[in-house]
TITORDREN-556366 format. One record per residue (C-alpha): residue number from 1; residue in one letter; y, x, z. Coordinates in nm, 2 decimals. Example, Ala and Ser with C-alpha at 12.3 -4.5 7.8 and 13.67 -1.06 7.14 Angstrom:
# TITORDREN-556366
<vogu><i>1</i><aa>A</aa><north>-0.45</north><east>1.23</east><up>0.78</up></vogu>
<vogu><i>2</i><aa>S</aa><north>-0.11</north><east>1.37</east><up>0.71</up></vogu>
//
This chain:
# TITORDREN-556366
<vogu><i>1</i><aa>X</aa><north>-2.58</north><east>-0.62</east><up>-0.74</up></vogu>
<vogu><i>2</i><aa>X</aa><north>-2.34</north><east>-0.29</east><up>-0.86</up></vogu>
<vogu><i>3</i><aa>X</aa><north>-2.07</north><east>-0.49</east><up>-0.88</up></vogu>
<vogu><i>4</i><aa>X</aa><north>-2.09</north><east>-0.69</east><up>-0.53</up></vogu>
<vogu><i>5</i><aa>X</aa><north>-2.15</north><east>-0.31</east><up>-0.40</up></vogu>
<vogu><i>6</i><aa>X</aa><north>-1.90</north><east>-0.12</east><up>-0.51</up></vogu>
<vogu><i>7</i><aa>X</aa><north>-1.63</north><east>-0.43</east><up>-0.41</up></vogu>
<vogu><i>8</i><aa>X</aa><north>-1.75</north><east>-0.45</east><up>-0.07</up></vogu>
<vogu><i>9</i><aa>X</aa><north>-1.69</north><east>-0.03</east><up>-0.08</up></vogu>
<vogu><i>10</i><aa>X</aa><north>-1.36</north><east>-0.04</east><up>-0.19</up></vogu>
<vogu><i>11</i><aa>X</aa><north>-1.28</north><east>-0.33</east><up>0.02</up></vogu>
<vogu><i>12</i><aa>X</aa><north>-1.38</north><east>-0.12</east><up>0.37</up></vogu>
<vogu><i>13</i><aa>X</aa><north>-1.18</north><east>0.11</east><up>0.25</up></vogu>
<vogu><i>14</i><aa>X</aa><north>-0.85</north><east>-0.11</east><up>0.24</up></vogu>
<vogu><i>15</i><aa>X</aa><north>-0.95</north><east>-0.23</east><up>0.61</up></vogu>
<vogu><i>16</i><aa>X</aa><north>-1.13</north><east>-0.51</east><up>0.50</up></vogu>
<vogu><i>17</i><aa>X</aa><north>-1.47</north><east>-0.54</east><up>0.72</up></vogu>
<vogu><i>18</i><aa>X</aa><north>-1.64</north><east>-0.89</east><up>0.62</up></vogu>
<vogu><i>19</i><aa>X</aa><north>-1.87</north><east>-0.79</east><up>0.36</up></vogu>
<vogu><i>20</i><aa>X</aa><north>-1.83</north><east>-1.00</east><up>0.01</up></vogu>
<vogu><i>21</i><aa>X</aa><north>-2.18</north><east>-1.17</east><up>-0.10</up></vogu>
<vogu><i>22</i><aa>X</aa><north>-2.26</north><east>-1.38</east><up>-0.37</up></vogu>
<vogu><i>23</i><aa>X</aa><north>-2.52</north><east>-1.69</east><up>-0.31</up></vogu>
<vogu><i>24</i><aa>X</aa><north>-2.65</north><east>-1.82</east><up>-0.62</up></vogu>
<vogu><i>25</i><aa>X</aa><north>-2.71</north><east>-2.19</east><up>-0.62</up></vogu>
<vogu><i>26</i><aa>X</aa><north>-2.84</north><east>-2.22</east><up>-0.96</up></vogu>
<vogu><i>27</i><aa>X</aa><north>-2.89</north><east>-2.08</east><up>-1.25</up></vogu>
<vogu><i>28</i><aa>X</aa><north>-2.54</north><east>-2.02</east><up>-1.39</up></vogu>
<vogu><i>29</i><aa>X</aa><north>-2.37</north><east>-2.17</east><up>-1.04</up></vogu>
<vogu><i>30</i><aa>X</aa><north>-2.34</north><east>-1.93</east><up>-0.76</up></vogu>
<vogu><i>31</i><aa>X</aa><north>-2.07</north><east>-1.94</east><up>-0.44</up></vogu>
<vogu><i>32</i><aa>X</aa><north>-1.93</north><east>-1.63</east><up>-0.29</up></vogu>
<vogu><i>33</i><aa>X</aa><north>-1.86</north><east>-1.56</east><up>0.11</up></vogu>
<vogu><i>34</i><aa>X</aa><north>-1.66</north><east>-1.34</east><up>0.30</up></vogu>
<vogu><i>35</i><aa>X</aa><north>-1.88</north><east>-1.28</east><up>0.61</up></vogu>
<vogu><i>36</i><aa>X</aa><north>-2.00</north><east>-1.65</east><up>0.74</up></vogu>
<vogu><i>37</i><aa>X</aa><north>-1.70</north><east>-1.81</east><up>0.57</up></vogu>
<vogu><i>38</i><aa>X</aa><north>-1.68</north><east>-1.93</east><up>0.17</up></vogu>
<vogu><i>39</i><aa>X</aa><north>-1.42</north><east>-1.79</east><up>-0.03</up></vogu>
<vogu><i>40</i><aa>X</aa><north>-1.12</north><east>-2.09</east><up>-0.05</up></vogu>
<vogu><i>41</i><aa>X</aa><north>-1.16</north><east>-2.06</east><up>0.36</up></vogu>
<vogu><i>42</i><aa>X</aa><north>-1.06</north><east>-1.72</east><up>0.40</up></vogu>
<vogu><i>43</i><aa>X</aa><north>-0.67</north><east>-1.76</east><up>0.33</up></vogu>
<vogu><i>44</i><aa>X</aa><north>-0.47</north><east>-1.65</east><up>0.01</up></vogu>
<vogu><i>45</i><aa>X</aa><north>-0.47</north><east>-1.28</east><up>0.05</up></vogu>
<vogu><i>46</i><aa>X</aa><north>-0.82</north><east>-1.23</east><up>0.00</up></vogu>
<vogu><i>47</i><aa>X</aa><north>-0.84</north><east>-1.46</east><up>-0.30</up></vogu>
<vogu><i>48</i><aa>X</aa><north>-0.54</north><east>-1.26</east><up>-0.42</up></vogu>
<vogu><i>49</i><aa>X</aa><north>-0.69</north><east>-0.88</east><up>-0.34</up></vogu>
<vogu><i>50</i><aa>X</aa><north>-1.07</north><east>-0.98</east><up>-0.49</up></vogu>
<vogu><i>51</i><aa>X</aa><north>-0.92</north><east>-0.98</east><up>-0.89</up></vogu>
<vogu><i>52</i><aa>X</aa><north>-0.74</north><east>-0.74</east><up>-0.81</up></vogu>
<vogu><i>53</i><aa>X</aa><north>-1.01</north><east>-0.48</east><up>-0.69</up></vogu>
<vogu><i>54</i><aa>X</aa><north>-1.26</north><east>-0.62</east><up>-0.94</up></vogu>
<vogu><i>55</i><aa>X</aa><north>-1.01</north><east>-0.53</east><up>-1.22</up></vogu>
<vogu><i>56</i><aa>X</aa><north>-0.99</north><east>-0.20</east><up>-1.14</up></vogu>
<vogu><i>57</i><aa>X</aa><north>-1.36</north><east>-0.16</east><up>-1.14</up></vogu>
<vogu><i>58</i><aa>X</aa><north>-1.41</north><east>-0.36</east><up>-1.45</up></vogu>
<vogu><i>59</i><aa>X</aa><north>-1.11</north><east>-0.11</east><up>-1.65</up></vogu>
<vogu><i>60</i><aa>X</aa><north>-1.35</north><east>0.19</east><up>-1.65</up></vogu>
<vogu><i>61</i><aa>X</aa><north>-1.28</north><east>0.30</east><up>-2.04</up></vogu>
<vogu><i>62</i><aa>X</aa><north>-1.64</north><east>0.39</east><up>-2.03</up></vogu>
<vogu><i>63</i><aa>X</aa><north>-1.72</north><east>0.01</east><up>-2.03</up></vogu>
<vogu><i>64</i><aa>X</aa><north>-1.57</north><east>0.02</east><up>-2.41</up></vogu>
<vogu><i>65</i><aa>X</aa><north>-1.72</north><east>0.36</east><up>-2.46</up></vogu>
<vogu><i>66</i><aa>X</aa><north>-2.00</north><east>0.40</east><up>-2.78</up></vogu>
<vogu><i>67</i><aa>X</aa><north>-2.31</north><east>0.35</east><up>-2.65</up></vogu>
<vogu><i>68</i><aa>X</aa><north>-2.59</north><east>0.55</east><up>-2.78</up></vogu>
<vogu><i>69</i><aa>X</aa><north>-2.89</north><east>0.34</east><up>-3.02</up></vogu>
<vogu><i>70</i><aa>X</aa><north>-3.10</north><east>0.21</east><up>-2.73</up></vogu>
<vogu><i>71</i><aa>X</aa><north>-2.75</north><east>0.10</east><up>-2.57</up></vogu>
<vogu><i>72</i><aa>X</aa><north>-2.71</north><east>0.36</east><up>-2.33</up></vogu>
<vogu><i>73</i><aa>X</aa><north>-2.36</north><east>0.56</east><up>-2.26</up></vogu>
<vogu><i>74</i><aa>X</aa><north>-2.36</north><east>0.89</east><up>-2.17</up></vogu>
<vogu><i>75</i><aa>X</aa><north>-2.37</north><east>0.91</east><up>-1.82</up></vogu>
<vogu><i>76</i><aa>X</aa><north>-2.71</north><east>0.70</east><up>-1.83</up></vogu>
<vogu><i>77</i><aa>X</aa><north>-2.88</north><east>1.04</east><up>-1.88</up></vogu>
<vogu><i>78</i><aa>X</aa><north>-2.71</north><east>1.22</east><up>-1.56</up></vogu>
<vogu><i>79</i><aa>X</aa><north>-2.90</north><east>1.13</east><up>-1.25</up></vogu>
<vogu><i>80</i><aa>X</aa><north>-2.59</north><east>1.18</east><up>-1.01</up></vogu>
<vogu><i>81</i><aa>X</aa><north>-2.24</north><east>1.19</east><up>-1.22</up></vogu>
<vogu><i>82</i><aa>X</aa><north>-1.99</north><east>1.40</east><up>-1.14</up></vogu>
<vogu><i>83</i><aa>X</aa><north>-1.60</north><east>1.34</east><up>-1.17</up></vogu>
<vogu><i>84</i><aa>X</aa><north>-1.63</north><east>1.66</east><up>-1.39</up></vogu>
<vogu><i>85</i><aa>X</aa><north>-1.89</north><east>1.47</east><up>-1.62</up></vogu>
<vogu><i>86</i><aa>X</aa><north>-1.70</north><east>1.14</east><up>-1.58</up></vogu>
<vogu><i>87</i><aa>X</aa><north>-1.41</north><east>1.29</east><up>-1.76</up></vogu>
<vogu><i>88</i><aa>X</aa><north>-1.60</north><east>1.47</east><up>-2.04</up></vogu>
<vogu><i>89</i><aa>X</aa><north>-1.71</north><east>1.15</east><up>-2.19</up></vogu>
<vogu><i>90</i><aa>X</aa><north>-1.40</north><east>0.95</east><up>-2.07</up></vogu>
<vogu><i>91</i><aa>X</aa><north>-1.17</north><east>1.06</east><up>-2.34</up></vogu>
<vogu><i>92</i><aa>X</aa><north>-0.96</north><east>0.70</east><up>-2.32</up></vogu>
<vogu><i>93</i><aa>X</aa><north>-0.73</north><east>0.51</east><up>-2.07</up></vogu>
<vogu><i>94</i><aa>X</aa><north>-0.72</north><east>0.15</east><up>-1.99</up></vogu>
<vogu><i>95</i><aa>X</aa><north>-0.44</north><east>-0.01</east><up>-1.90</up></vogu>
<vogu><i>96</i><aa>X</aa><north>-0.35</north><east>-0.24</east><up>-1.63</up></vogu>
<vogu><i>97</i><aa>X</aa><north>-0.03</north><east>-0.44</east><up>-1.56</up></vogu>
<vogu><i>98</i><aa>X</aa><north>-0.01</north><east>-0.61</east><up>-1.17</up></vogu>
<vogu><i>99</i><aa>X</aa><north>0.28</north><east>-0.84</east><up>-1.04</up></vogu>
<vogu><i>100</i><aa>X</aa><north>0.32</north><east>-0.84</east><up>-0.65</up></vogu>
<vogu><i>101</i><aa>X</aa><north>-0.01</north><east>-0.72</east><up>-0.57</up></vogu>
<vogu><i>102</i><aa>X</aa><north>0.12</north><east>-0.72</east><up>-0.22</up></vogu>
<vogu><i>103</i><aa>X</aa><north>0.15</north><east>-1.13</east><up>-0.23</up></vogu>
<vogu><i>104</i><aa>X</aa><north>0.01</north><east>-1.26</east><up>0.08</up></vogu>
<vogu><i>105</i><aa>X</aa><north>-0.14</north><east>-0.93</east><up>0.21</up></vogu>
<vogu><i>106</i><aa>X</aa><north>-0.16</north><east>-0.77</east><up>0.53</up></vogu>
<vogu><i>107</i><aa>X</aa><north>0.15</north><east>-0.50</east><up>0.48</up></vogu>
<vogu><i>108</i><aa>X</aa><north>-0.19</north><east>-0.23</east><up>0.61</up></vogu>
<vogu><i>109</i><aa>X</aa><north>-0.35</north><east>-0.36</east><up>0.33</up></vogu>
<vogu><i>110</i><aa>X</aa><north>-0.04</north><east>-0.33</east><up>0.09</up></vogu>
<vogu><i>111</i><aa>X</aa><north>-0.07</north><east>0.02</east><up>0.21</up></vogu>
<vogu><i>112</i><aa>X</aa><north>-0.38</north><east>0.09</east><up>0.19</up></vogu>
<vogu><i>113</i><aa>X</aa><north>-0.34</north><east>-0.03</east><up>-0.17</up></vogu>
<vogu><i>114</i><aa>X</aa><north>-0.19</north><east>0.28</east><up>-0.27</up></vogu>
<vogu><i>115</i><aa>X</aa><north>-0.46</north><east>0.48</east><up>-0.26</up></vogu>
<vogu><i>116</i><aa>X</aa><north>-0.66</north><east>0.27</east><up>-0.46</up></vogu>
<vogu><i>117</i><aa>X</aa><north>-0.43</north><east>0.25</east><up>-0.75</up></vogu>
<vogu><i>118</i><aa>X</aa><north>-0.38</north><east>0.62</east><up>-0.69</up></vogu>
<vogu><i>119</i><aa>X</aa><north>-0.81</north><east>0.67</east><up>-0.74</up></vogu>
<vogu><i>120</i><aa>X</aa><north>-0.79</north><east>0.42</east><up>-1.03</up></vogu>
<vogu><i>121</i><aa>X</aa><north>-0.50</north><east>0.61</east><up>-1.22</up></vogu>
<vogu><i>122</i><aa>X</aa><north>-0.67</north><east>0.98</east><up>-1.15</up></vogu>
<vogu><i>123</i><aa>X</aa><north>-1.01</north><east>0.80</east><up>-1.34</up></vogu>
<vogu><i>124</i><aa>X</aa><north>-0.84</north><east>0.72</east><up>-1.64</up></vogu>
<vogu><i>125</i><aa>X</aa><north>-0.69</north><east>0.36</east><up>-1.56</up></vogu>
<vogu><i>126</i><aa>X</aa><north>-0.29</north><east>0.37</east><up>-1.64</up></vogu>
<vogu><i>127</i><aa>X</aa><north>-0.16</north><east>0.15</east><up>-1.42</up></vogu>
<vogu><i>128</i><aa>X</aa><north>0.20</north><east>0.00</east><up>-1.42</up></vogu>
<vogu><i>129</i><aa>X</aa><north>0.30</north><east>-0.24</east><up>-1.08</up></vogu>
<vogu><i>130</i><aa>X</aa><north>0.55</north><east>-0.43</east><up>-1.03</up></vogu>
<vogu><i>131</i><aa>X</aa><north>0.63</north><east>-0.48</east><up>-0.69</up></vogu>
<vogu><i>132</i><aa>X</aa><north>0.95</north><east>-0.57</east><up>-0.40</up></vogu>
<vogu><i>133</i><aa>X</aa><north>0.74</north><east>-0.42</east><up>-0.13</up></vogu>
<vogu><i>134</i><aa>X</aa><north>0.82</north><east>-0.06</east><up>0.05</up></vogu>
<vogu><i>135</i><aa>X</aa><north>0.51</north><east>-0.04</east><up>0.20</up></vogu>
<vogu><i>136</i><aa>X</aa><north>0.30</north><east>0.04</east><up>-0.18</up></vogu>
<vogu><i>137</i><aa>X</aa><north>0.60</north><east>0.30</east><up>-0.25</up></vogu>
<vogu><i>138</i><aa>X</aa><north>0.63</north><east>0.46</east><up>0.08</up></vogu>
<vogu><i>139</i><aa>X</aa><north>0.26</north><east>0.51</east><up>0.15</up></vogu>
<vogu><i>140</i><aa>X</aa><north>0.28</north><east>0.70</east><up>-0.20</up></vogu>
<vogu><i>141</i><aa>X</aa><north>0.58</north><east>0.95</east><up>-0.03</up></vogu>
<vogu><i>142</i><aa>X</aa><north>0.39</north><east>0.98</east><up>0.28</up></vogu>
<vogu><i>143</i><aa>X</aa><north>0.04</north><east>1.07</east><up>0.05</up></vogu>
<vogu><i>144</i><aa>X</aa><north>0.26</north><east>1.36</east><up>-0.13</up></vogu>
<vogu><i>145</i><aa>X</aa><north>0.41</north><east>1.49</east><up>0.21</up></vogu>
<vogu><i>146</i><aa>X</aa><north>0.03</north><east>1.48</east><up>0.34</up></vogu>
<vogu><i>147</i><aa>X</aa><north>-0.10</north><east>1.66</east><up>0.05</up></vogu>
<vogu><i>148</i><aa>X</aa><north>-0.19</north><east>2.04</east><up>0.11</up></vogu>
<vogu><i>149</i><aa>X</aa><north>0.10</north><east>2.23</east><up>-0.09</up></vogu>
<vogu><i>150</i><aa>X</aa><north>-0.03</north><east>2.36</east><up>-0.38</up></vogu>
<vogu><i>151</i><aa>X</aa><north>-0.31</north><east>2.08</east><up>-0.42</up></vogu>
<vogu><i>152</i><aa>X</aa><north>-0.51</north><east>1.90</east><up>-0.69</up></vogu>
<vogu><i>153</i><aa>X</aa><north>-0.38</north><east>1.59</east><up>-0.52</up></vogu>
<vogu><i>154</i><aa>X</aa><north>-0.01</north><east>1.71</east><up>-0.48</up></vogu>
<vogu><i>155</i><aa>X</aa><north>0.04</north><east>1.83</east><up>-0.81</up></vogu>
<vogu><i>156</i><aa>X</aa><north>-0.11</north><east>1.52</east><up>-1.00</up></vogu>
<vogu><i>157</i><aa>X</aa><north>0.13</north><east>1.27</east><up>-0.74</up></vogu>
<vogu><i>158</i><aa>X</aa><north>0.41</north><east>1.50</east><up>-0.82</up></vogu>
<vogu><i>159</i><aa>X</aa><north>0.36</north><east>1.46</east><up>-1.21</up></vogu>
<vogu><i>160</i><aa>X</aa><north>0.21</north><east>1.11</east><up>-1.26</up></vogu>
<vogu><i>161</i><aa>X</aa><north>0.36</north><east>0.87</east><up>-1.05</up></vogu>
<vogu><i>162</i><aa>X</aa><north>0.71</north><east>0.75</east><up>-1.12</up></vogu>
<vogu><i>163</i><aa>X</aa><north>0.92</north><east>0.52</east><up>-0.93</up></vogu>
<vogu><i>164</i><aa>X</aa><north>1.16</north><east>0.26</east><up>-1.15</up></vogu>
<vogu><i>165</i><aa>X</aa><north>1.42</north><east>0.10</east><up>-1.05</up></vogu>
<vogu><i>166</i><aa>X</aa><north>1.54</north><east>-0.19</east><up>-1.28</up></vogu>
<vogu><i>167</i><aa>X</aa><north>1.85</north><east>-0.33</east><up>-1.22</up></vogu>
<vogu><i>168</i><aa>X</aa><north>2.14</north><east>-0.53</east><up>-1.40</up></vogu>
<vogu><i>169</i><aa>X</aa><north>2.48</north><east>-0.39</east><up>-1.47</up></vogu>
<vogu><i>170</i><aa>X</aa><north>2.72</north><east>-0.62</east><up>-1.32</up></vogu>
<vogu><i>171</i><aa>X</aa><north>2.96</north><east>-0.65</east><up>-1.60</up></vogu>
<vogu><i>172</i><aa>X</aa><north>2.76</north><east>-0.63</east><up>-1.91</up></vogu>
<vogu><i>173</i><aa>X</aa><north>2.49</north><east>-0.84</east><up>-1.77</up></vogu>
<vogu><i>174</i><aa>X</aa><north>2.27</north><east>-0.57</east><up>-1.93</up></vogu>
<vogu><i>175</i><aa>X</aa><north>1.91</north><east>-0.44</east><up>-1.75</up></vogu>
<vogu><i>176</i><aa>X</aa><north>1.89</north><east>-0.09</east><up>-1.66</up></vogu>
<vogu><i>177</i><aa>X</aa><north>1.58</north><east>0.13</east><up>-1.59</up></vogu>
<vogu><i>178</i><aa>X</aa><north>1.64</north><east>0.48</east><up>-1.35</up></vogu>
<vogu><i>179</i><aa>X</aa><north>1.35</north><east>0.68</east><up>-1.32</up></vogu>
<vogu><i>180</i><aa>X</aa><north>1.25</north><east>0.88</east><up>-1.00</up></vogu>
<vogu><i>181</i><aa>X</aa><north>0.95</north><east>1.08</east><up>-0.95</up></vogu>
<vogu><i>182</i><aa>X</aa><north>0.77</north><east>1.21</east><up>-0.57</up></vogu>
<vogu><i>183</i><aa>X</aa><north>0.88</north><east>1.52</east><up>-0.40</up></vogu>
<vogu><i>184</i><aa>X</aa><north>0.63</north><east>1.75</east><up>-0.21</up></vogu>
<vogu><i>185</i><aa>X</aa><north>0.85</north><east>1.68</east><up>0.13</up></vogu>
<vogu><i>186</i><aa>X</aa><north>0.79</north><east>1.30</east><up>0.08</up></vogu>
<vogu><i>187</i><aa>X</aa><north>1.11</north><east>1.19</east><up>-0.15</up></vogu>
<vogu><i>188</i><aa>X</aa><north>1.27</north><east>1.08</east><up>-0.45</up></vogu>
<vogu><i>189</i><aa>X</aa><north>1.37</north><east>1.35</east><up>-0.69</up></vogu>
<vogu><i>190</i><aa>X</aa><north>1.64</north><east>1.13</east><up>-0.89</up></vogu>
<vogu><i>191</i><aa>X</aa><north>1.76</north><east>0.87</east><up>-0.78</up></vogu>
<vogu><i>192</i><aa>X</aa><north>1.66</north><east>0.61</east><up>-0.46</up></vogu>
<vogu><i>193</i><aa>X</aa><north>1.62</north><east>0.28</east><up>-0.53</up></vogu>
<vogu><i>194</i><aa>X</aa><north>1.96</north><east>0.04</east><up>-0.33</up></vogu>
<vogu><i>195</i><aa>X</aa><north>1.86</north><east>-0.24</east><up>-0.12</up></vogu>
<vogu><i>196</i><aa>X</aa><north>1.50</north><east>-0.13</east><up>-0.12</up></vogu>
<vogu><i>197</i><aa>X</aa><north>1.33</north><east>0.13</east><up>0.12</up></vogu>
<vogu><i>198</i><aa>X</aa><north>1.66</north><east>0.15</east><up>0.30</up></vogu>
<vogu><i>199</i><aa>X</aa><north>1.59</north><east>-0.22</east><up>0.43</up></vogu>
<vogu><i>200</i><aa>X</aa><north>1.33</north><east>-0.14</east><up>0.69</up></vogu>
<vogu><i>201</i><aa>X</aa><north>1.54</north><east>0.20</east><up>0.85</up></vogu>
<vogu><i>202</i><aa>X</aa><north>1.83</north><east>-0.04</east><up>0.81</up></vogu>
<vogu><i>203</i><aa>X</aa><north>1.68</north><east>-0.31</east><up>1.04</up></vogu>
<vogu><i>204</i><aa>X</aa><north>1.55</north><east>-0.06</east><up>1.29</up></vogu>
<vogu><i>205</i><aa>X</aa><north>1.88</north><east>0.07</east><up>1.34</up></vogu>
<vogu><i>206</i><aa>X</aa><north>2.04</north><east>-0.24</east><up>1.37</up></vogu>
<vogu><i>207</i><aa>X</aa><north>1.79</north><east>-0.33</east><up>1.66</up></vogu>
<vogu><i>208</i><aa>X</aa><north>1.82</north><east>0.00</east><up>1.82</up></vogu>
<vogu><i>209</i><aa>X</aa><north>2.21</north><east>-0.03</east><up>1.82</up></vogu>
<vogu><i>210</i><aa>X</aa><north>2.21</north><east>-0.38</east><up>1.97</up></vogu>
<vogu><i>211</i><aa>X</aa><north>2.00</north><east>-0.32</east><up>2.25</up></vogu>
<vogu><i>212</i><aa>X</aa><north>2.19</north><east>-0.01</east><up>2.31</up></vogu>
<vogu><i>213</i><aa>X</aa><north>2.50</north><east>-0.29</east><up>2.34</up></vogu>
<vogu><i>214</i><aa>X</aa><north>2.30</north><east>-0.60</east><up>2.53</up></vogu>
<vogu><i>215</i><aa>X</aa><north>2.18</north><east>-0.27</east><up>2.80</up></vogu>
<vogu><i>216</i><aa>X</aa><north>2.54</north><east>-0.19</east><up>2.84</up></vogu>
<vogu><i>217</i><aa>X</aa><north>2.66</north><east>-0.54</east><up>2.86</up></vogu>
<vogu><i>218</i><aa>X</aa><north>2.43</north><east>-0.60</east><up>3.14</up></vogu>
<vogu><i>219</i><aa>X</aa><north>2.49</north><east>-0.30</east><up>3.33</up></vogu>
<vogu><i>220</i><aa>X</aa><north>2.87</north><east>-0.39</east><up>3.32</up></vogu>
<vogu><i>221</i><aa>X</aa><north>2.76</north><east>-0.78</east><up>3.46</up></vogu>
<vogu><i>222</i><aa>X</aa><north>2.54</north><east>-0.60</east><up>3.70</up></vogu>
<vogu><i>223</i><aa>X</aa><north>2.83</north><east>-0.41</east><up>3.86</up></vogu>
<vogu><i>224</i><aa>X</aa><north>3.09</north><east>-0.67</east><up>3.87</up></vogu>
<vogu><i>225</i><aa>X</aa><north>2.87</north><east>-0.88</east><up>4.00</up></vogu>
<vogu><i>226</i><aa>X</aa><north>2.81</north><east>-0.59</east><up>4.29</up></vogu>
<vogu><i>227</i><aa>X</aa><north>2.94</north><east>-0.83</east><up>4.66</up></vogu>
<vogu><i>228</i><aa>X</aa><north>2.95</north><east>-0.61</east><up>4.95</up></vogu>
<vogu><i>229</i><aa>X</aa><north>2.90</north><east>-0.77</east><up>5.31</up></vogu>
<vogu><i>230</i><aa>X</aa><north>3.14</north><east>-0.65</east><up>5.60</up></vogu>
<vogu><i>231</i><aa>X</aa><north>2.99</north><east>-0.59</east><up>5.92</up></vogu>
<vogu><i>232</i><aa>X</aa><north>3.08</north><east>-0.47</east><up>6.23</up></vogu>
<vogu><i>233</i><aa>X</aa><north>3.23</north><east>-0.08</east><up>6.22</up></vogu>
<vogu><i>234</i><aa>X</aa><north>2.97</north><east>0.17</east><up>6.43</up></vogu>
<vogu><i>235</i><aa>X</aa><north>3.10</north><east>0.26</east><up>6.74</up></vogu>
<vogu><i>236</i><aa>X</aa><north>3.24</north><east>0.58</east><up>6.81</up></vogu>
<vogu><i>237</i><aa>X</aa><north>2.95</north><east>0.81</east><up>6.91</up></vogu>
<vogu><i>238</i><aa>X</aa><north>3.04</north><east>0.92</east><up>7.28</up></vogu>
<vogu><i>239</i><aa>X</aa><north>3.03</north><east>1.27</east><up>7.36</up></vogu>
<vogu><i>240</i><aa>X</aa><north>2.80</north><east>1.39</east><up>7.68</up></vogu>
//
């Protein structure tokens, strides 16, 4: 089956190694497994990350393209597609809207995610996430630092993805929006979101710091604590 393929492709990719298969059972029945197990068995954040794989695949614009007379689209008559010939004939975007696509996922997975909304948005899928995770936005700073300067990749991170805050003024009560966009040394051009990707260096330092302090304290105890036992002075060597 395509479709049961190009999952399980996209799936290694995100670190996932149990390959997804579907078992019919009957004619319009059928149960899927991840490796020896059945779907509801494998935990909540691989029923969460299958829709959302298989919605990016399903978004391909040339799924709602015109089809030729016999019912063929365009790429039907290229034996091997190219991305070049993928975008000649894709001359639409989908769109797709995601809540927390990080819920329940394994935060190597939530990074890994990145790079397939990154593949999804450079084939013609506009994508907009929400999302209270770090891990999605600072996979995305570290892909534009790791991009060679001057790049394909680089130069479509640096104009297409933008980072917005949403926040709620205090006083008025009213919802703001600040927009920041990727920087080729791995940052935020505008403005960096509070409370957000601070949280994690935030935490690190506080750990750092108090170890620093519980080492110190226990030196400190280790010395006081220092009892020294008297014993009998040496003699006076004797001269020959």
């Amino acid at each position: 089956m395509p479709l049961e393929k190009a999952i399980n492709h996209v799936m290694v990719s995100l670190g996932i190694k149990a390959p997804l298969k579907v078992a019919d059972i009957s004619d319009h029945v059928f149960q899927i497994h991840i490796g020896k197990a059945n779907l509801p068995h494998v935990g909540r954040g691989l029923n969460f990350l299958f829709p959302l794989v298989e919605l990016g695949l399903y978004a391909d614009p040339l799924r709602f393209a015109k089809l030729s007379q016999d019912g063929h689209s365009p790429l039907d008559w290229i034996d091997e597609p190219s991305f070049p010939d993928y975008e000649e004939y894709c001359n639409s975007y989908s769109h797709i809207i995601l809540e927390e696509p990080e819920a329940h996922i394994h935060p190597k997975v939530a990074s890994r995610l990145a790079h397939y909304f990154v593949s999804l948005a450079m084939a013609r899928r506009q994508l907009i996430v929400e999302t209270h995770n770090d891990h999605l936005v600072r996979r995305l700073r570290r892909m534009a630092v790791e991009a060679g300067a001057g790049s394909e990749l680089e130069k479509w991170l640096l104009e297409n993805v933008a980072i917005i805050e949403v926040s709620q003024d205090e006083t008025s009560g009213e919802s703001k929006a600040e927009v920041s966009r990727l920087t080729a040394e791995g940052g935020l051009e505008e403005h960096w979101p509070q409370e957000f990707m601070d949280e994690a260096s935030d935490e690190e330092s506080a750990i750092f710091y108090a170890r620093l302090d519980k080492t110190k304290e226990a030196a400190a105890e280790e010395q006081i604590n220092i009892h020294f036992i008297e014993d009998d002075e040496p003699e006076d060597e004797v001269e020959p």
